[in-house]
C-alpha positions in Angstrom: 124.8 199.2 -9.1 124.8 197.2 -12.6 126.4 194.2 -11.0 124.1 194.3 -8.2 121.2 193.8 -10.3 123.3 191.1 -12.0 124.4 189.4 -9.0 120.3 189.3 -7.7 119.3 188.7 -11.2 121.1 185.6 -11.9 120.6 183.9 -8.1 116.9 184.1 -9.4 117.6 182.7 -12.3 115.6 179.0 -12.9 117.5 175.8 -12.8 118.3 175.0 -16.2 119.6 171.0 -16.9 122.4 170.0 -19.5 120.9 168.2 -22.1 120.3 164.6 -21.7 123.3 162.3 -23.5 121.8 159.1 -25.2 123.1 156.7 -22.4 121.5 158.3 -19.6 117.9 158.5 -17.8 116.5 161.6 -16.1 114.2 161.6 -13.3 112.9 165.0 -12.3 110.5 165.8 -9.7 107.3 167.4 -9.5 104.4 168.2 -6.5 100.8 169.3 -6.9 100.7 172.2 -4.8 102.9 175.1 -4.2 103.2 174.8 -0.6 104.4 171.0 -1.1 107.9 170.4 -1.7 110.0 167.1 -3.0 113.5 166.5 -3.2 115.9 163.6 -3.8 116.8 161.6 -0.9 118.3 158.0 -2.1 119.1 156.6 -5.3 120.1 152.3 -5.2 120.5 152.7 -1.5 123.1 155.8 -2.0 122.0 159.7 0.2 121.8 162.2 -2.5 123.5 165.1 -2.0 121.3 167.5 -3.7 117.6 168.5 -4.7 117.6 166.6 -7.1 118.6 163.2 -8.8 121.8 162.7 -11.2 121.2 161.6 -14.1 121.2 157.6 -14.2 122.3 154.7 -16.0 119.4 152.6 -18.0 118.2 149.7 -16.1 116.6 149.3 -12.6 116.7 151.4 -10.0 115.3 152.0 -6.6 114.7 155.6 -5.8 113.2 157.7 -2.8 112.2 161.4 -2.3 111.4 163.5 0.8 108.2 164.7 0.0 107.1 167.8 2.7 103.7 169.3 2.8 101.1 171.1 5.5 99.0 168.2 7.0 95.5 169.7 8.0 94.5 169.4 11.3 92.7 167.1 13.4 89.7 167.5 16.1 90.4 166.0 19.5 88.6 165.4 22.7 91.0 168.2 23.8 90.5 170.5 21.2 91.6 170.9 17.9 95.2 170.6 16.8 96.5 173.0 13.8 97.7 172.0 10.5 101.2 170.9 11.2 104.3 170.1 8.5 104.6 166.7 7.8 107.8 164.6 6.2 107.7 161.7 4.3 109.9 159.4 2.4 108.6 157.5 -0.9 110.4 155.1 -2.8 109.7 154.1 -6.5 111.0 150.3 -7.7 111.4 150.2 -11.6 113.6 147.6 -13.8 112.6 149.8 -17.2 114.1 153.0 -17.0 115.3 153.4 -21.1 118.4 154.8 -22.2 117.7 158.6 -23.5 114.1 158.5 -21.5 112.8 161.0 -19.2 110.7 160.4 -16.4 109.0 162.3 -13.1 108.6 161.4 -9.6 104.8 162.9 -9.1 104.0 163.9 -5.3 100.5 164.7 -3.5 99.0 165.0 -0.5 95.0 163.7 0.0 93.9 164.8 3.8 96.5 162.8 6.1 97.5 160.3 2.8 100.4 161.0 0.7 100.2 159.0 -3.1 103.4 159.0 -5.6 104.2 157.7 -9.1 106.7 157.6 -11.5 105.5 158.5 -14.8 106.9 158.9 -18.5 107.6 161.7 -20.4 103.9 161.3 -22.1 102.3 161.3 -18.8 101.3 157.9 -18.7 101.6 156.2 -15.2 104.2 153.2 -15.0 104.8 152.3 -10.9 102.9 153.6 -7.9 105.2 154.7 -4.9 105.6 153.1 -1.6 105.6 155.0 1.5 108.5 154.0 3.7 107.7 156.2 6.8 105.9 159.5 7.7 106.7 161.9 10.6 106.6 165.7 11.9 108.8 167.6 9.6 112.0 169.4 11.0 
């Protein structure tokens, strides 16, 4: 039984990053509501191949994220249509990314709009994200 509760106890367990060497940048991720969820999709062109980004080299780099969330729904001559899952992929262009900085990918949905930013470790906005394309989520 004591490696049971072990076993469940540490697949609970938060994510917990190495620390970040000098010569690297780390982008995390964040969303404004529980229900929404972001992840890594691309980073210079490249499919991730997790949640989340590696950490990167200093200089530019284009990034995009899958950002998911509950679209509310919409009236219709027909009827009304319920909230339905939506998926959308953003993409953040920045030549400044500093060696030993850390910087967030910020995700949220506004009705049917979706708005993203990178920002700095202090919060402070640098680049708005672009919205590359928006469709019903899988």
């Amino acid at each position: 039984m004591p490696c049971l509760v072990a076993l469940l106890s540490g697949a609970c367990a938060q994510y917990t990053p190495a620390p970040l060497a000098e010569d690297r940048v780390r982008v995390t991720l964040a969303t404004s509501a529980p229900a929404e969820r972001i992840s890594a999709h691309r980073a210079n062109g490249q499919l991730v191949r997790g949640l989340r980004f590696d950490d990167l080299s200093p200089g530019p780099h284009v990034l995009q994220v899958r950002f998911e969330y509950e679209a509310p729904g919409r009236s219709s001559p027909m009827g009304s249509l319920g909230a339905s899952r939506r998926s959308c992929i953003l993409q953040v262009r920045y030549d400044g990314f500093m060696a030993g900085g850390e910087y967030r990918i910020v995700a949220q949905r506004l009705g049917w709009v979706n708005v993203g930013w990178l920002e700095s470790a202090s919060g402070e906005r640098l680049v708005s994200a672009r919205e590359i394309r928006c469709g019903p989520a899988a």
